[in-house]
C-alpha positions in Angstrom: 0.0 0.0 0.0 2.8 2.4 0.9 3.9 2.1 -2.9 0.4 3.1 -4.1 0.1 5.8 -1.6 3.6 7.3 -3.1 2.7 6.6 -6.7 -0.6 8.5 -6.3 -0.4 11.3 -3.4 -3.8 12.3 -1.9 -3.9 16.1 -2.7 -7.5 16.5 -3.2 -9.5 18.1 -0.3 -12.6 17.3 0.3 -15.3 19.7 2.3 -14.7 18.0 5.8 -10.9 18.0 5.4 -9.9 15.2 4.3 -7.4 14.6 1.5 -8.1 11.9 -1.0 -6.8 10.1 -4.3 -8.8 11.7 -6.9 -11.6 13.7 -8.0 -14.0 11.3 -8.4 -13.2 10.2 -4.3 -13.4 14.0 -3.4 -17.0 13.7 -4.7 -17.9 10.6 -3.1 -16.2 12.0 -0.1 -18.2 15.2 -0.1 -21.2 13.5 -0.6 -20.9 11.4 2.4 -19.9 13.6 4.4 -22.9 16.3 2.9 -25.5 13.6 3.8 -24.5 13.1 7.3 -22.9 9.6 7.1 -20.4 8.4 9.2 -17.6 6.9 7.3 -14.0 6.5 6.8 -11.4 6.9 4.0 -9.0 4.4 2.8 -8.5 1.9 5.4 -7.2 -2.3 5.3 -9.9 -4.7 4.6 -10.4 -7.2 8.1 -8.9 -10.0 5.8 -5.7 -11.7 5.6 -4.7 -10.2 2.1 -2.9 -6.8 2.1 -6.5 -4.9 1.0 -7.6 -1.6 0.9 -11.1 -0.1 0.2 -11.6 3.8 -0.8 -14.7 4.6 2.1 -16.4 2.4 4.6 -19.5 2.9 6.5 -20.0 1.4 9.8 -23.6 1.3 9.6 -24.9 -1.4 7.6 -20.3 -2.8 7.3 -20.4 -1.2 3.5 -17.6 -1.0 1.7 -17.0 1.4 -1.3 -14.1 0.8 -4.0 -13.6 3.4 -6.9 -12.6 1.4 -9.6 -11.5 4.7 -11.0 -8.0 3.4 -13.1 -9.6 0.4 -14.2 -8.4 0.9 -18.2 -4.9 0.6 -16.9 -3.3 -2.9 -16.8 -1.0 -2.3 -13.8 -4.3 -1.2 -11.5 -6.2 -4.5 -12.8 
């Protein structure tokens, strides 16, 4: 993860402060946080595989991926 996190810097900021990946996150981001649900931003999946999701929401354990890259081979 460290590798992807250098290879694509968060330096969109979202309305509550947060900085995320890209500008399609910064607008799932805002809309999240416009709504009035609780989430969280980029964090390791509870499995034993080195995964992360983009948001997660506690109520209702939903996770949200952005499969924003997915024309290029080395995301897939």
């Amino acid at each position: 993860m460290s590798n992807f996190r250098q290879k694509f810097e968060a330096k969109h900021r979202a309305a509550d402060g947060h900085y995320v990946r890209s500008k399609a996150e910064m607008l799932i981001d805002n809309w999240l946080y416009m709504a009035g649900i609780v989430y969280a931003y980029e964090r390791k999946l509870p499995i034993e595989e080195d995964l992360y999701y983009d948001f997660y929401l506690p109520t209702g354990k939903v996770y949200i991926e952005f499969w924003g890259l997915e024309d290029d081979p080395k995301y897939a």
